[in-house]
C-alpha positions in Angstrom: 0.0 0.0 0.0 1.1 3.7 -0.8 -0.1 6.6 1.1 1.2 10.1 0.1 0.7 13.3 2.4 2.1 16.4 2.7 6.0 15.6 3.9 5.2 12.2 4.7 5.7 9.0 2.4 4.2 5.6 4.0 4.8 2.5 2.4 2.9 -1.3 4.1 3.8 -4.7 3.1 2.3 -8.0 4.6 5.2 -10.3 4.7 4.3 -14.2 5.6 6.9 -14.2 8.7 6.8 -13.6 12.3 7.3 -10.5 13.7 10.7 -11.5 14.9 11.5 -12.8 12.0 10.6 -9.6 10.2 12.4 -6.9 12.2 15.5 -9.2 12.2 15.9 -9.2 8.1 14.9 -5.5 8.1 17.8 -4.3 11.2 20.7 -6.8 11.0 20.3 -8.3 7.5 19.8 -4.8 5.9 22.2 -6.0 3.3 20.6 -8.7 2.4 17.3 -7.0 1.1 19.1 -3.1 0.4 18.5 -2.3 -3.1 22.3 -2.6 -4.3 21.8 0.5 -6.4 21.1 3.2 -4.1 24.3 4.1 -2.2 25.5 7.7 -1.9 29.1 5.9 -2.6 30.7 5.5 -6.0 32.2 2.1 -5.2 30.3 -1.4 -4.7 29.1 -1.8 -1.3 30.8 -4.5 0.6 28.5 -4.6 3.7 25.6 -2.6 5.3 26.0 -2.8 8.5 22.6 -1.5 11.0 24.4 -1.0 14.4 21.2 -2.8 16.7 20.7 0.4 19.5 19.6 3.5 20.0 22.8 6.0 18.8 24.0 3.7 16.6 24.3 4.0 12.5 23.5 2.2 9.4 27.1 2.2 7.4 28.0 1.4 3.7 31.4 0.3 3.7 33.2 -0.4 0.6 35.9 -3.4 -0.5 37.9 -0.3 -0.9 38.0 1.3 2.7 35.3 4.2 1.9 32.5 4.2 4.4 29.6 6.1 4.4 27.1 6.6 7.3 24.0 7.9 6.5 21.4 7.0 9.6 21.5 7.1 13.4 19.5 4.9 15.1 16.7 7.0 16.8 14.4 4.1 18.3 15.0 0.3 18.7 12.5 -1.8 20.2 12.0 -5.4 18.6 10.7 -6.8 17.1 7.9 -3.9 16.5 9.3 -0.7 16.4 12.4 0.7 15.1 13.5 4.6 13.8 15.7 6.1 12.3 17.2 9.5 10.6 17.9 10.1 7.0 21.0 11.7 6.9 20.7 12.6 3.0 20.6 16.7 2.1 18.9 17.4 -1.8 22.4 16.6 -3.4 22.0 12.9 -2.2 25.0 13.5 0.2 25.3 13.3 3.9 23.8 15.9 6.2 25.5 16.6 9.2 23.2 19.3 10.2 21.1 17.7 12.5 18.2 20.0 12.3 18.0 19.6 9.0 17.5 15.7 8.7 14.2 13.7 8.1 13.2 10.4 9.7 11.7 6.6 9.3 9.6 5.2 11.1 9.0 1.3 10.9 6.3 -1.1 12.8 6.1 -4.6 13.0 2.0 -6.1 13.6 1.6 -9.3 14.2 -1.3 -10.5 12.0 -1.7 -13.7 12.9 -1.0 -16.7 11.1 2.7 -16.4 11.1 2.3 -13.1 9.0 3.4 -9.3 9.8 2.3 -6.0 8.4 5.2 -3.9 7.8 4.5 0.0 8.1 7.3 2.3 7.0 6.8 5.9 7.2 9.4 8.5 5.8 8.2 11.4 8.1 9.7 15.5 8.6 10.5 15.9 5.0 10.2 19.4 5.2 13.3 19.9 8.2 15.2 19.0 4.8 14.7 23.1 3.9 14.0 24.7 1.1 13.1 22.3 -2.1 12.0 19.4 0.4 9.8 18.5 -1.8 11.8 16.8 -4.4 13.2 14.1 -1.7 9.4 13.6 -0.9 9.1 13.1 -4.6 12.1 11.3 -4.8 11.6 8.6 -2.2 7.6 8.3 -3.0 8.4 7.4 -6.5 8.9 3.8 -7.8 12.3 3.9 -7.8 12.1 5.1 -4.2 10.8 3.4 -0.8 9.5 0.5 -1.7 8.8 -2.6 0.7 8.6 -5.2 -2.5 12.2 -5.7 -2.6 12.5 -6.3 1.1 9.6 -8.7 1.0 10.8 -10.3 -2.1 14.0 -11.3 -0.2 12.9 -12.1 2.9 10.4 -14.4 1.2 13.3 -16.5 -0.7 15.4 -16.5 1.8 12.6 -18.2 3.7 12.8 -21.2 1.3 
């Protein structure tokens, strides 16, 4: 499901795990689901690494050295909740302004049945300033957030 408002992008996915199972391959296994094209690096990514606590990071690192740390950790409670910033100006380059970073949200439901509704919302667009509104485009479009690929992996690695 896609819902678009104002500075807010929300993306929902029912994947046919347990909620455990769910917030594991999104946190720790971000690598294995990350769409391997979009990484403010020039170089292949290596390893994504999702630091599992409040203060920590996602990182890219490259086979090369570079690193690339786009995302504190904001909230981490499994396996429902987590947050996060997005550390990404208009030029697709880290922020280090802090007032001037957006954030995601991401819930876990149990559904029953062993399934889980994923909810992602990309929320406080606008902190991003002036032109805000071409991320919101950006990251509502199809090349943007999108939950398929994440429950496209998490289904085969299932099997």
């Amino acid at each position: 499901m896609t819902t678009d408002t104002g500075s807010t992008v929300r993306r929902s996915v029912v994947v046919n795990t347990t909620t455990e199972e769910a917030f594991t391959f999104f946190t720790p296994d971000i690598g294995r689901w990350w769409d391997p094209g979009k990484h403010l690096l020039d170089e292949p990514i290596a390893e994504m690494v999702f630091e599992p606590f409040v203060g920590g990071n996602i990182i890219d690192r490259c086979a090369g050295g570079a690193e690339s740390c786009w995302a504190t950790i904001l909230a981490y409670d499994p396996p429902s909740h987590l947050a996060f910033s997005w550390d990404i100006n208009l030029a697709w380059q880290i922020e280090t302004d802090r007032s001037k970073v957006s954030e995601v949200h991401v819930t876990f439901t149990d559904q029953g049945g062993g399934r889980t509704l994923v909810d992602l919302e990309h929320r406080n667009l606008e902190r991003i300033g002036a032109g805000w509104e071409s991320m919101r485009d950006a990251v509502a479009s199809p090349n943007g957030w999108s939950l398929d690929g994440y429950a496209e992996a998490l289904a085969a690695a299932a099997t």
